[in-house]
C-alpha angles and dihedrals in degrees: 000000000000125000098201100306104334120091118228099237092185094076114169130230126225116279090022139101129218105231134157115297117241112265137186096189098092084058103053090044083052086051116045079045089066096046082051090065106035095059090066092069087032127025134327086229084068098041086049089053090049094047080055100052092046091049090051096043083048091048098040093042094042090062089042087067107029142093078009137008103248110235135191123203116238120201109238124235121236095203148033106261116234110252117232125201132178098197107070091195146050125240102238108201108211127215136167106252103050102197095062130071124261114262099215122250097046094184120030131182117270112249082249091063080058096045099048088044096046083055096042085056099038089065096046097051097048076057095059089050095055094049085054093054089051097054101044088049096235095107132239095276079076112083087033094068088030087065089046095042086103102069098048121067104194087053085080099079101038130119128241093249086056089053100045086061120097112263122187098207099035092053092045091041090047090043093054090049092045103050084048100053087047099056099043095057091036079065101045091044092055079052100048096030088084088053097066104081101194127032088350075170098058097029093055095034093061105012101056099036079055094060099039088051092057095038086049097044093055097050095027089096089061094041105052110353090193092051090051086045094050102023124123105211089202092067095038088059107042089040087054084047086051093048085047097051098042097046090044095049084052096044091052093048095063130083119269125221134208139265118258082232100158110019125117123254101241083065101041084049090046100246105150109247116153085172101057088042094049096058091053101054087052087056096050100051093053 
């Protein structure tokens, strides 16, 4: 078969479709853009690298579609496979107004389940600090001014020994930035804890401490420059594991509430309405 003067070379066999073939190419251009990016709040060497990746996803997917789209033949199925299923069942999720959608989560941890988590882990974690303080000799006085090094400039050019030493406002500035990161992600992780649907412990003990870690150790250097100088990236990692796990292990143990699905705006935003509230409790006892 012949389209004008070219030949058609993908010719396809009885009992098998022509479709796209399969190509990396749009991954590694989303990804060197990305690395593209990400070096101008980083490195140029990692916007280079990422220069280099897009330039070669737009090169290699570029001949993957011209002159001609590349195909693979897939064989055709004759029949409708049989579905198999090891859950019997499915899972019904039940709220209290029937005839609208489910807004997921449908029960979500108090403010107070982060709060008490993000406290659980920060003391774990400041634990952790000071063992490692011990161990490496410096003291536990260590990680604390480390953590307030930022805030002071002539910080930059002291000695261990100097750091190791007490110090009233660091400990007081690095107890003050502490408590409060703690109990912000304590909070966000009692939001985000319902959304993981298998292991959200695990998941959010190693996963997330994984990603911090790289996120901070790229724009560390602009943060605290005498954290990014003194820092052991081994501790900062398993203290920000310790704080995961344990706040994760509080915030599960609480009781959960549910959500407000259903009910009008003028009562989730505490506008008095007996009227409105009335009705719906009416609805949601039929």
């Amino acid at each position: 078969m012949q389209t004008g003067s070219i030949p058609m070379t993908n010719q396809r066999s009885q009992g098998t479709i022509e479709v796209p073939a399969p190509t990396a190419w749009p991954i590694v251009l989303a990804f060197g853009v990305c690395l593209l990016f990400g070096g101008l709040a980083t490195n140029a060497y990692v916007s280079i690298l990422g220069a280099a990746a897009m330039l070669a996803g737009l090169v290699g997917w570029f001949r993957d579609v011209f002159p001609r789209e590349a195909h693979e033949s897939v064989p055709v199925v004759g029949e409708i496979p049989t579905v198999v299923t090891l859950r019997p069942e499915v899972a019904q999720y039940h709220v209290a107004l029937p005839e609208r959608r489910a807004w997921l989560p449908l029960e979500i941890y108090p403010v107070s389940a982060g709060v008490k988590g993000g406290l659980a882990g920060g003391a774990v974690m400041a634990v952790l600090a000071m063992i490692y303080g011990l161990l490496s000799r410096h003291g536990i006085w260590y990680p604390i001014n480390l953590l307030s090094a930022g805030f002071f400039p002539q910080t930059a050019t002291e000695t261990v020994s100097e750091l190791s030493a007490f110090s009233l406002r660091s400990f007081i500035i690095a107890t003050v930035i502490h408590l409060l990161a703690s109990l912000v992600v304590g909070v966000l992780y009692g939001a985000l804890l319902p959304l993981i649907p298998r292991r959200p412990i695990l998941l959010g003990g190693l996963m997330a401490p994984l990603v911090w870690t790289g996120l901070l150790h790229s724009t560390l250097a602009i943060i605290n420059p005498v954290l990014n100088q003194r820092v052991d990236w081994f501790w900062f990692v398993l203290s920000q594991a310790g704080f995961g796990i344990v706040a994760g292990v509080v915030v599960s143990r609480q009781e959960r509430v549910g959500t407000l699905q259903g009910v009008p705006l003028a009562i989730r935003v505490g506008i008095e309405s007996p009227g409105i509230k009335k009705a719906t409790e009416e609805e949601q006892h039929r």
